[in-house]
N, C-alpha and C positions, 0 to 999 in steps of 0.2 A: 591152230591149236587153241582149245579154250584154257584161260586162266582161270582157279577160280582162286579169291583171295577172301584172307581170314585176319579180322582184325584182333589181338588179344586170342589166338588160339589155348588150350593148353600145353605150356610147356611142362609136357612129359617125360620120363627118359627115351625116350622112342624119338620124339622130336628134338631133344636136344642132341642126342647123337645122330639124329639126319643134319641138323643145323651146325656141329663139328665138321661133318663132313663133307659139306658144302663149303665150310668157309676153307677147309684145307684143301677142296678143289680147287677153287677158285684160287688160292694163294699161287697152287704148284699151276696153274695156267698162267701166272703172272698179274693177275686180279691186286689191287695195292689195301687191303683189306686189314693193316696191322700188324701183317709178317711181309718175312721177305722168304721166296722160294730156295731151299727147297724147306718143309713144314709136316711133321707128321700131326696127326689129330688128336695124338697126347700132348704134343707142343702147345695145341688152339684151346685147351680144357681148360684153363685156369683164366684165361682170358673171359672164355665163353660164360663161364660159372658167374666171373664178375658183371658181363655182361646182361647175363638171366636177372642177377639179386633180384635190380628193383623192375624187372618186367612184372606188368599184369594191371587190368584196370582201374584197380587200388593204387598201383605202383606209379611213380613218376614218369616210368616209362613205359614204352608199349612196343609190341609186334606187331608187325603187319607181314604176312607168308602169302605167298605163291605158289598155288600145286597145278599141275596138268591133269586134264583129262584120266591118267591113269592113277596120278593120288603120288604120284613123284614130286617131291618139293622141288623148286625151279630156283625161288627166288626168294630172300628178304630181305626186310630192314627194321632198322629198331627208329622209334622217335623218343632223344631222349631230352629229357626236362635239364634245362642250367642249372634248377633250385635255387632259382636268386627268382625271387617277385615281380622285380622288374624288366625281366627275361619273359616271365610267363605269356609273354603274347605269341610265343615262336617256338618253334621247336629246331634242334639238330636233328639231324636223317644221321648216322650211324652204320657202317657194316652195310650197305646198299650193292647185294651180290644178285647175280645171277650165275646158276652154273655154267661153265665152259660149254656144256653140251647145248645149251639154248641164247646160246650169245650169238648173237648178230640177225635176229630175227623178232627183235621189237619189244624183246621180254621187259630189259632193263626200261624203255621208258614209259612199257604200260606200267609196271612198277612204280615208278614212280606219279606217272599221272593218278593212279588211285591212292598213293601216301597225300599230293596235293589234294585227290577229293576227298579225305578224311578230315584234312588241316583243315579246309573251308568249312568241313560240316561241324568242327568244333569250336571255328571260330579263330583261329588261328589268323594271324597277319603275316605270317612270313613262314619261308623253311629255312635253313641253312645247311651246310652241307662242306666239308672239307675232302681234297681231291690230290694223291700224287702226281706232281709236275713230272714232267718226261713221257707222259704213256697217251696225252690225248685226250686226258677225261673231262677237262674243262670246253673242250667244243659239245662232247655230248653232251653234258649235264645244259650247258645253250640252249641246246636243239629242243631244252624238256620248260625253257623257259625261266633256266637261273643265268644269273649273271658274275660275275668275276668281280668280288670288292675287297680283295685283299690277297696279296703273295708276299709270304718270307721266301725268300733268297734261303736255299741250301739248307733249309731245316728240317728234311728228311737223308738218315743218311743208311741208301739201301747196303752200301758196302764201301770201305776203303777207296777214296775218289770220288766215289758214286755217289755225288748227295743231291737233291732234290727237291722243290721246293715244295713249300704248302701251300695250297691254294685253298682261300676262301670265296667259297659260290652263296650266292640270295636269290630266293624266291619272296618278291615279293607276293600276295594274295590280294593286297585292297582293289 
């Protein structure tokens, strides 16, 4: 399947409620995205809304989407700015979803290999990228060439018991 991907698309209401509705996918497949399952996509909107403010190329932050062959969105991610100056050489990766229906077929780390080619083509020195402990997702994000430089102990806590840690992953680029 071809990707095709869009940097800075417009966020219209057309795409923001494909982009609700992907991230409430992916939450109710168990996706660690912000929420915890179960999620309806009036729950994701106030989040989502915050999320949009400062997307756009003007904005500190940006999009980067993934659609299929058919114009189906599959996949995205935000990069978003610290807003501190001397941050500005790196970006956070954000909300790095792929839909449940296209998981496990290489989506998530072309996704990601073209946020890397973007960060290089701006110049960029590094990515960073935060990941729920318990589920696995610091071997893949490895596999895409970040590395694991920081975990709090229990500072996710998905439910009563259930707490999880936070892991901080680096891409370096130099």
């Amino acid at each position: 399947m071809v990707l095709t991907f869009t940097l800075d698309p417009k966020l219209d209401p057309d795409l923001r409620t494909e982009i609700v509705r992907l991230w409430a996918d992916v939450t109710n497949a168990g996706g660690a995205v912000g929420f915890v399952a179960p999620v309806t996509e009036d729950e994701v909107w106030d989040t989502a809304d915050r999320q949009f403010a400062g997307v756009g190329p003007d904005g500190p932050n940006r999009l980067l989407t993934a659609h299929d062959d058919t114009g189906r969105l599959v996949g995205v991610l935000f990069f978003e700015s610290m807003r501190f100056e001397p941050m500005e050489h790196w970006r956070m990766l954000k909300r790095v979803m792929v839909h449940p229906d296209f998981q496990g077929l290489g989506h998530g780390a072309r996704l990601l290999a073209e946020a890397e080619r973007v960060a290089r083509e701006w110049g960029l020195e590094a990515l960073r990228l935060t990941a729920r402990g318990g589920l696995g997702l610091e071997h893949f994000y490895a596999r895409s060439g970040y590395r694991e430089v920081g975990r709090v102990p229990a500072a996710i806590r998905v439910a009563p018991g259930d707490d999880r840690d936070d892991i901080t992953m680096w891409l370096d680029l130099r």
